[in-house]
N, C-alpha and C positions, 0 to 999 in steps of 0.2 A: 589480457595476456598474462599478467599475473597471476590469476588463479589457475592457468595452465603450469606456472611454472613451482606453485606451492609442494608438486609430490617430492622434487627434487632436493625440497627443503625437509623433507620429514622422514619418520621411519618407513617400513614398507607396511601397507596393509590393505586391508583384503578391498579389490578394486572390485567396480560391477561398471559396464561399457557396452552401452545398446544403443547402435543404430538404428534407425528409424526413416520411414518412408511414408507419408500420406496422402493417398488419394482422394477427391473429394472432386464431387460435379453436382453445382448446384443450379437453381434460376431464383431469381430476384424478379418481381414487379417494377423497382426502382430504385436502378443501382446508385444513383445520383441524390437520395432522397430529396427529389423533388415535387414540387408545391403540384397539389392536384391541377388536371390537365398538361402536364409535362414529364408524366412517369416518362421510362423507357425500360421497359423490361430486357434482361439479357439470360445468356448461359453463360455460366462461370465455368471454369476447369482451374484444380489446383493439384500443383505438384511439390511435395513438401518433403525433403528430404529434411534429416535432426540426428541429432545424438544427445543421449541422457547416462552422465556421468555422473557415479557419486562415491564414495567413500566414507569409514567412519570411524577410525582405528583410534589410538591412544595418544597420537602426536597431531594428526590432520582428521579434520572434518570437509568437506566438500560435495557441494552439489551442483551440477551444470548440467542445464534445459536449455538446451539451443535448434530454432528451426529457419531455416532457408525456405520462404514462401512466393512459388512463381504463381503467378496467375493470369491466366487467361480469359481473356473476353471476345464474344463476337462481335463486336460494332467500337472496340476501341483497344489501345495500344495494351499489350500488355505491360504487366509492371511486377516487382517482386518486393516484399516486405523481411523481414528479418525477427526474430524475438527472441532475447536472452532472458532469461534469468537464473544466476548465479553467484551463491555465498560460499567464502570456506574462512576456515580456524586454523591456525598451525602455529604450535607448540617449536620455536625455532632452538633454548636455550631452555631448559628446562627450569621449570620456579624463577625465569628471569622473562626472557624474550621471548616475544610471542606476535601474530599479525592476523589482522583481519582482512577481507576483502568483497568487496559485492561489485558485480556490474550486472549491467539492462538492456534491453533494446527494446521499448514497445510503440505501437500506436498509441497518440493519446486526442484527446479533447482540447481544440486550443480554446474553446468558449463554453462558458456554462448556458449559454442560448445560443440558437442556431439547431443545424442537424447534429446527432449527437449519433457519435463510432458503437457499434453493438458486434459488427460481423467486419473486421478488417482487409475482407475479398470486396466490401462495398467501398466508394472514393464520393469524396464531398469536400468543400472548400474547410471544414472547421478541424481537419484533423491533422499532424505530424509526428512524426516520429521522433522519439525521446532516446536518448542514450546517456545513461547514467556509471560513473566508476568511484568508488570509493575504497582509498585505502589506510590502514588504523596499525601500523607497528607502535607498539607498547611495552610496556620496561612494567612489568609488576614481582611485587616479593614483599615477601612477609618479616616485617621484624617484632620476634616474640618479644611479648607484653607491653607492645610500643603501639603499631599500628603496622595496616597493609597500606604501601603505596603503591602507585601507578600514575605512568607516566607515561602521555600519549599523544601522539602525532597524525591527523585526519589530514587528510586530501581528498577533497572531493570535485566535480565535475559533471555539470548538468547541459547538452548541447541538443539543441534541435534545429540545424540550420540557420539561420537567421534570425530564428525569432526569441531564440535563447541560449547565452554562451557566458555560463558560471563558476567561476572557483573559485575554492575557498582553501586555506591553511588556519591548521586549530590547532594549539597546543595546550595540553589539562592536565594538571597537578593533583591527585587524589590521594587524602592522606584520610583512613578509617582507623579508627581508635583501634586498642585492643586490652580492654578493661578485666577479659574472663568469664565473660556474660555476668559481672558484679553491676548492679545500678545504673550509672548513666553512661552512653557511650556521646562519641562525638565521631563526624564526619567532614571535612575539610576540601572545599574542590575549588581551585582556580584556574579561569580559561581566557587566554588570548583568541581569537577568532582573526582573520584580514580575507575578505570578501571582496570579489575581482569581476564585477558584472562588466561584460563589453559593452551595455549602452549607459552605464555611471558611472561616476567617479569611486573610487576604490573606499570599503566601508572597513572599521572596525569595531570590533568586539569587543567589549572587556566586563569579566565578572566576578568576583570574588564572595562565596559563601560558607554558613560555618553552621551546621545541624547538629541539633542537641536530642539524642532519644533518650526513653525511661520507658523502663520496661515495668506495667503495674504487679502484672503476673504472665503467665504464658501464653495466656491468649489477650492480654489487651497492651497497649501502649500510647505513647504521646511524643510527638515531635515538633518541635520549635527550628524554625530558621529564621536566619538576618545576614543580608549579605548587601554589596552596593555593585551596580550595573551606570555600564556608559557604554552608548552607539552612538556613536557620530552620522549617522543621516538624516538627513533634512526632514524635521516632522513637520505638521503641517498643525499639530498642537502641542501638548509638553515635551518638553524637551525630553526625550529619550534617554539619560540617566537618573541615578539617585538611590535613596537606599529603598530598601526593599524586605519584607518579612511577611512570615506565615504561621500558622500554627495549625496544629493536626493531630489525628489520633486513627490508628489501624486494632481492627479487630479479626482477631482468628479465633472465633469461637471451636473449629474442627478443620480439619485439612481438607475440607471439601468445602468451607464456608470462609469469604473471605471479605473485608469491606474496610477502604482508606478512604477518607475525607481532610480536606485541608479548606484554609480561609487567610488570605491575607490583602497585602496594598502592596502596587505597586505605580510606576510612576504613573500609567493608566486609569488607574482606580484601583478598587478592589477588584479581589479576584478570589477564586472559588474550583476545588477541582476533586473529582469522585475517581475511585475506582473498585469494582464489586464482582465477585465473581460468587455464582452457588452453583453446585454440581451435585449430583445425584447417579447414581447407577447407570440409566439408560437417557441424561437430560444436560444441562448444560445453558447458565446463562451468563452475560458479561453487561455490566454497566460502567460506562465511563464517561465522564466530560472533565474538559477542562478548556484553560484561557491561557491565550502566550498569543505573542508577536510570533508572524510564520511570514514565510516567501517561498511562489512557486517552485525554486527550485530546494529547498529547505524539504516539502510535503513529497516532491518526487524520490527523494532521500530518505525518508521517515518509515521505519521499522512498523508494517501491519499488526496486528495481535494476530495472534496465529491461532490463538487457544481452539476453535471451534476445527481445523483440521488435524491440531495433534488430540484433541475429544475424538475425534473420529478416526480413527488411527488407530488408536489404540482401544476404542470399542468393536470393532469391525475385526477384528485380530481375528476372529473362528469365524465370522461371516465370510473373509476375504482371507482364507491362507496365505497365500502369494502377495507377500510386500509389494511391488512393486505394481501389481493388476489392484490392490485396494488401493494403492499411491493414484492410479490413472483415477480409478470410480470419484473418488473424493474427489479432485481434482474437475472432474465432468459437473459433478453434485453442485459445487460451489460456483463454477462458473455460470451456469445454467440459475442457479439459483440466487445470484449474485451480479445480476446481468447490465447493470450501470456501471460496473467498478467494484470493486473491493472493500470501497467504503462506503459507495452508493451516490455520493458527490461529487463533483465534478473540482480538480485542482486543475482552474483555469490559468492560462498564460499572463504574467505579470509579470511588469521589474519593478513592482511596488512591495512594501511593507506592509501587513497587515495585521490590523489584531483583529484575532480568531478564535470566537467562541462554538465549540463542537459538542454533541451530546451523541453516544450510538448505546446501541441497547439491539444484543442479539444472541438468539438463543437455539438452541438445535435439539430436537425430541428422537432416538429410540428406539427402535422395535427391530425381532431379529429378525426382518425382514423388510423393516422401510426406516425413513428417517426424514423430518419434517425438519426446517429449518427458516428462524424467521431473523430480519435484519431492518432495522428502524435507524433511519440517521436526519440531523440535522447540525447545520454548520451557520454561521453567519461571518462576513468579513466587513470590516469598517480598514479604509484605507487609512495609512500614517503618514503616505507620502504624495506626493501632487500624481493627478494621474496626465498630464504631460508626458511624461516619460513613456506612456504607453501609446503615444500616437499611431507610431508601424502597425502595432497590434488590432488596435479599435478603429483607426481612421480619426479624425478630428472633428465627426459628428458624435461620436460614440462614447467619448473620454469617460461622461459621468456613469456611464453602465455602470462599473463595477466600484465607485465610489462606496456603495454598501448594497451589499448581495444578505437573501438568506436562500439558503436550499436545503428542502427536506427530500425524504427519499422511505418508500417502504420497499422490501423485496422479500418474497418467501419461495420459499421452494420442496417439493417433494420427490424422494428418492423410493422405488421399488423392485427389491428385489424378485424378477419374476421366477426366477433360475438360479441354479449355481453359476449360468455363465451371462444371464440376461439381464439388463436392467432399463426401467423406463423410468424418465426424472422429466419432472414438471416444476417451470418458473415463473415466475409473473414478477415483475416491477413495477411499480409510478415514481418519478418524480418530480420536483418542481424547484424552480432555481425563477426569484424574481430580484428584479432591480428594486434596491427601495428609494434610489435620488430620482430615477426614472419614470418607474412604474411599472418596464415591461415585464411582462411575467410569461415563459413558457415553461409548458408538461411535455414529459416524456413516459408514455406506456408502452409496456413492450408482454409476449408470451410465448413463452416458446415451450415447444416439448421435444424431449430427446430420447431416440429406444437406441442403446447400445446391446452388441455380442458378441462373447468371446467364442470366435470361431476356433481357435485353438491355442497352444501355448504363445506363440507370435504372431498371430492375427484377429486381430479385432476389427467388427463392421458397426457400423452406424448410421444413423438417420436422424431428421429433426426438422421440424416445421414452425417458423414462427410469423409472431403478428406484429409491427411495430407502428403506435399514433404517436403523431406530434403535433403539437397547437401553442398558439402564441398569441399575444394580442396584439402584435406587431406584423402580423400574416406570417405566408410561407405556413401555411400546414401543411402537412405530407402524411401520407401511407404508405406502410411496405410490407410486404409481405413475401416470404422466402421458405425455400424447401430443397432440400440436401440430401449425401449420401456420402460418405466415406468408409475407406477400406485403411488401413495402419497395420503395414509389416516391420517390424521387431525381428533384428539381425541378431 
């Protein structure tokens, strides 16, 4: 509701507001993804009314995708799903006050094994619905040749029913040098955190850190940090405070080449973190990993890299006149092409602490008429906290599952432009997410293809047939295999 109420707070500026309606009738092999000999094949009917708000003026930014999903089945009840997603920006006090906001609605994954959500018209025991709000009013301003501070206030809110109900209040103190781009600058940030999960006792946060750059010359530098951390929840090896430091060095050989590495200890061990970007005309790649302490509801929170849809975005600009018909194409591209997730891994269900080490590497190629895109991830978690606390979730044969997980993931996808108004985009996935206290280990393959058309300025048609395996060493494999059609009228 917030971000309904941010225009009220801003100057006026140029609105764009389209309604939306989707048709779509599909069939499913098995809508239950179940274990061979137990398919049940059905007809799906969906009716999906939406609106897609956005704005982007000098005081307010905003973007709202919201759809209303009924669906229908023959041989069982119907049911409807919902999916937001929505950021804005708004400039309330100028050079002072200012607020942030995001909320969600999606289906998600409650386990990294099991049947695993590809097509949200399908229903299976492992999946619920996630609603996320987060809100960030902050106090920034600049005092010449002192530093910028900023001063910030987060709320956030992660609920799925029953099986997850999280909030958290953060307050952060950021003070950045302001030296004149002369030699060394400093950066200063300290943050309160209190963490409110309904099935434990109430957590806190506390951090204080102090970053030293040097600039060698314009394209190279070096940074030092040292700062001290305390969490009070119960680990299940060191103690969760203590001091803490890093040291690192970022190179910008050219605005198209980019590369940050860091090395320090923390109460965990050491730790290690990348991040690289190289871009080229018609190309595009991104490396990163890094290690920290996360909690499921922390990853549902957690800002994607965007980089590879604003690459395409803004390459696509004379392939795709029409902002908002290239906005949809992308959008098709990436989900098609990206068809486990956005990060290709699974953020399963936990009221556990985890330390999480992740690596992704993905990259996107090109051509004024196709566009290839490839996406490599791999993640591991080693739990901090007793897994006890997840009985609801796992059952009390299950607890060690996710004691230490790793899952990797490949996904690629291609996009072609048959038309100015056609397109047909092909994806494929594998994943794999294994226990390593347990040993079980399932894959996830999937392939899908999608021919889109723009029938004309507010009607687009589509199609799309895919292939879904799964195997486990634990049984329960399945196949499924599905095939569609939708129509999208634009009010």
């Amino acid at each position: 509701m917030l971000l309904l109420m941010l225009p009220a707070l801003a100057s006026p500026a140029d609105w764009s507001v389209t309604p939306t309606v989707r048709l779509r009738e599909s069939y499913t092999d098995n809508l239950g993804l179940a274990p061979a000999g137990s398919e049940r094949g059905q007809f799906i009917t969906e009716v999906s009314p939406g609106v897609m708000i956005s704005t982007s003026g000098p005081r307010l930014q905003l973007s709202l995708v919201y759809t209303l999903q009924k669906v229908f089945y023959t041989h069982q009840p119907d049911r409807s799903n919902q999916q937001l997603d929505a950021h804005g920006h708004c400039e309330l006090l100028a050079d002072w006050l200012y607020i942030d906001a995001r909320a969600g609605i999606a289906q998600r994954n409650v386990s990294a094994f099991g049947p695993q959500l590809l097509d949200p018209a399908l229903s299976n025991s492992n999946t619920s619905t996630v609603r996320t709000q987060a809100i960030s009013p902050y106090l920034r301003h600049y005092f010449s040749g002192l530093a910028t501070a900023v001063l910030r206030y987060d709320y956030q809110h992660v609920g799925s029913g029953g099986l997850l109900d999280v909030r958290s209040n953060a307050l952060t103190l950021q003070l950045t040098g302001d030296n004149g781009g002369r030699g060394w600058n400093w950066d200063l940030n300290l943050q309160r955190t209190e963490m409110d999960d309904a099935a434990l006792a109430p957590v806190t946060l506390s951090n204080a850190a102090l970053t030293l750059n040097y600039p060698f010359n314009s394209s190279l530098g070096a940074f030092a940090t040292a700062g001290y951390e305390k969490q009070d929840y119960h680990s299940l090896s060191a103690q969760p405070q203590g001091k803490y430091g890093w040291l690192g060095a970022a190179w910008t050989p050219s605005p198209r080449t980019r590369l940050s590495a860091s090395l320090g200890h923390r109460y965990f061990g050491k730790t290690y973190s990348l991040d690289a970007s190289y871009r080229l005309r018609s190309m595009l790649w991104t490396l990163n990993y890094s290690e920290d302490i996360t909690t499921t509801h922390g990853e549902f929170l957690s800002v994607s890299p965007t980089g590879l849809s604003d690459f395409l975005f803004e390459l696509w600009a004379t392939r795709i006149p029409d902002p908002q018909l290239r906005l949809k194409t992308i959008q098709v591209f990436l989900t098609i092409s990206q068809m486990m997730g956005s990060q290709g891994n699974v953020n399963f269900f936990s009221h556990r602490y985890y330390l999480q080490k992740q690596a992704r590497l993905s990259g996107v190629y090109s051509t004024p008429r196709s566009a290839l895109a490839l996406h490599l991830a791999t993640s591991g978690r080693t739990g901090q906290t007793t897994n006890a606390i997840d009985s609801v979730l796992l059952g009390p044969d299950q607890l060690q599952l996710t004691d230490r997980t790793r899952q990797t993931s490949i996904q690629a996808g291609w996009n072609w432009r048959m038309s100015a108004r056609g397109n047909l985009t092909i994806g494929a996935s594998h994943s794999r997410a294994k226990s390593l206290t347990t040993g079980r280990e399932d894959r996830n393959s999937a392939v899908t293809v999608g021919l889109t058309r723009q029938l004309s300025s507010r009607i687009s048609a589509s199609a799309d047939v895919r292939h879904v395996h799964h195997t486990s060493n634990a049984g329960s494999h399945y196949r499924e295999n599905g095939i569609g059609a939708s129509l999208i009228v634009s009010f």
